[in-house]
C-alpha positions as CSV (number, residue, x, y, z in Angstrom):
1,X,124.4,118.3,101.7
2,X,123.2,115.9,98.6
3,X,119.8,115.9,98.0
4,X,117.7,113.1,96.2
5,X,114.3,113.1,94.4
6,X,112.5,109.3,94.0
7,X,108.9,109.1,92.4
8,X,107.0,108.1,90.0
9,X,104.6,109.2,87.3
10,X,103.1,112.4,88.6
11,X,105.5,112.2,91.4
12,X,108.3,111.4,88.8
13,X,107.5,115.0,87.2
14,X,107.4,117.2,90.5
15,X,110.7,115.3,91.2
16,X,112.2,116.8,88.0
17,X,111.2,119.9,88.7
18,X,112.3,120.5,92.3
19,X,115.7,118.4,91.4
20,X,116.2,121.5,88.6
21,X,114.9,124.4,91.5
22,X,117.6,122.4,93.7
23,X,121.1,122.7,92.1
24,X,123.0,119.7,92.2
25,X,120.3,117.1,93.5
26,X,119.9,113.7,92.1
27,X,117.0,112.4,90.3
28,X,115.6,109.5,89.8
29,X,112.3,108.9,87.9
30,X,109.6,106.0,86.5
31,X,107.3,106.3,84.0
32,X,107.6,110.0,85.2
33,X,105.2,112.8,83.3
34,X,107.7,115.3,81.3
35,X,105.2,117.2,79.7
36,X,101.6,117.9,81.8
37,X,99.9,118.9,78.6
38,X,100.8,115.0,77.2
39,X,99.1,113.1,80.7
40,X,95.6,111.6,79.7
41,X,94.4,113.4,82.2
42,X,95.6,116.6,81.5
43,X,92.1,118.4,80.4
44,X,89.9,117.5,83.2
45,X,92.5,118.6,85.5
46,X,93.2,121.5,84.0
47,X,89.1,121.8,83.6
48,X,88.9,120.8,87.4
49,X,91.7,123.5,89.2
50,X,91.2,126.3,86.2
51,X,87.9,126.2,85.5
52,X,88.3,126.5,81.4
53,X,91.1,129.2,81.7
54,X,93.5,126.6,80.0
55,X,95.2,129.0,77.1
56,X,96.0,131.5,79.6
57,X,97.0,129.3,82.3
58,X,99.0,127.3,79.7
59,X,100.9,130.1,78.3
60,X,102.0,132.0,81.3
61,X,103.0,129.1,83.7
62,X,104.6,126.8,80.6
63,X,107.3,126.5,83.2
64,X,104.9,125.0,85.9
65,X,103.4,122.5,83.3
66,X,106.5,121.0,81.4
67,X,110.4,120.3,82.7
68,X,111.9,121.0,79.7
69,X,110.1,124.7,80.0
70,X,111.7,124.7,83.4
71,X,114.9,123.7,82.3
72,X,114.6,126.7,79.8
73,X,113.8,128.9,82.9
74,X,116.4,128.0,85.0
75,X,119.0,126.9,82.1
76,X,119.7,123.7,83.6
77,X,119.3,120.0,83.5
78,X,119.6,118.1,86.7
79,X,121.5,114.4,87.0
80,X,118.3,112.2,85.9
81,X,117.7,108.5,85.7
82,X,114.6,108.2,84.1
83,X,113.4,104.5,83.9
84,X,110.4,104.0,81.3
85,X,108.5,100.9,80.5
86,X,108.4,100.1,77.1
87,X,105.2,98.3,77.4
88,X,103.5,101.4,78.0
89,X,103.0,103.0,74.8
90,X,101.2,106.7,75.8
91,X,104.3,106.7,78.5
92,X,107.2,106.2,75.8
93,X,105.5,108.3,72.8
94,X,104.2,110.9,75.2
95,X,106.9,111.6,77.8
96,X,110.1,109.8,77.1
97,X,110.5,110.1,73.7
98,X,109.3,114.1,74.0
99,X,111.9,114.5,76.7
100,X,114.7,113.0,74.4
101,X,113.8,115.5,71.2
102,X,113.1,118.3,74.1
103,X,117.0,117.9,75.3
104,X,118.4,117.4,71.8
105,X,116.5,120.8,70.9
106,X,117.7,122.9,74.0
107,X,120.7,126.0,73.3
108,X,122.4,125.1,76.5
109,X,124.1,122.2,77.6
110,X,125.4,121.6,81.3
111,X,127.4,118.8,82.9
112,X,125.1,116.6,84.0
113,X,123.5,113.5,83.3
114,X,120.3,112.0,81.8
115,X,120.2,108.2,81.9
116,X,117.4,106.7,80.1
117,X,116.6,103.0,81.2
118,X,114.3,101.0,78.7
119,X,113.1,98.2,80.5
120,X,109.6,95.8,79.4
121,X,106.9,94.5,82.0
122,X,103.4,94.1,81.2
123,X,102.2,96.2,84.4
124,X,102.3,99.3,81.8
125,X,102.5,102.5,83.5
126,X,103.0,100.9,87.1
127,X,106.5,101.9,88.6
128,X,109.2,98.8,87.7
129,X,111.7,100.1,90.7
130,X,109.2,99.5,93.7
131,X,108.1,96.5,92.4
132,X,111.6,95.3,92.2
133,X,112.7,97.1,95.6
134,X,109.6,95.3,97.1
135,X,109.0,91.7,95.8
């Protein structure tokens, strides 16, 4: 049995991580978050579910918070296609271009795959593959 992630954004990252929980799943990402801790929304979240226990929560669930800290967990990388708009600045400098050092940086290497796909639209952060799946 294959299995397949598809999301976006906030989606995108659970996608990630259940595609590396799920060994030998497919991914495929837009404008998906890498790292929770770079989301502009991060804090008041984190201020919302934790009530101000941030540091704590933030060091013992790193895993829970960023995929590259779950790839570290689970010493593996599942088959991604990440798609990222370049015309949304805090989505490239803050979750594609971390994910890219984040790989480069990790002691392990497997055989899969991570496809990056730069693409432009002026929607910023909305998701490029529904709108093209849908128009």
């Amino acid at each position: 049995m294959r299995t397949f992630f598809f999301m976006e954004a906030q989606g995108g990252y659970t996608s990630i991580q259940l595609g590396t929980l799920i060994k030998g799943s497919q991914v495929l990402v837009n404008n998906a978050q890498i790292i929770l801790k770079n989301f502009f929304y991060y804090s008041i979240m984190m201020d919302y579910v934790f009530k101000g226990d941030n540091d704590n929560v933030s060091s013992k669930y790193e895993y829970r918070l960023s995929a590259l800290a779950m790839f570290k967990k689970e010493n593996y990388i599942p088959n991604i296609t990440y798609y990222a708009n370049i015309g949304s600045e805090d989505d490239i400098l803050n979750q594609c271009i971390p994910l890219i050092k984040g790989i480069i940086n990790l002691d392990f290497l497997n055989n899969n795959n991570v496809e990056i796909v730069l693409y432009h639209s002026k929607n910023g952060h909305n998701p490029y593959i529904l709108n093209t799946l849908y128009q």
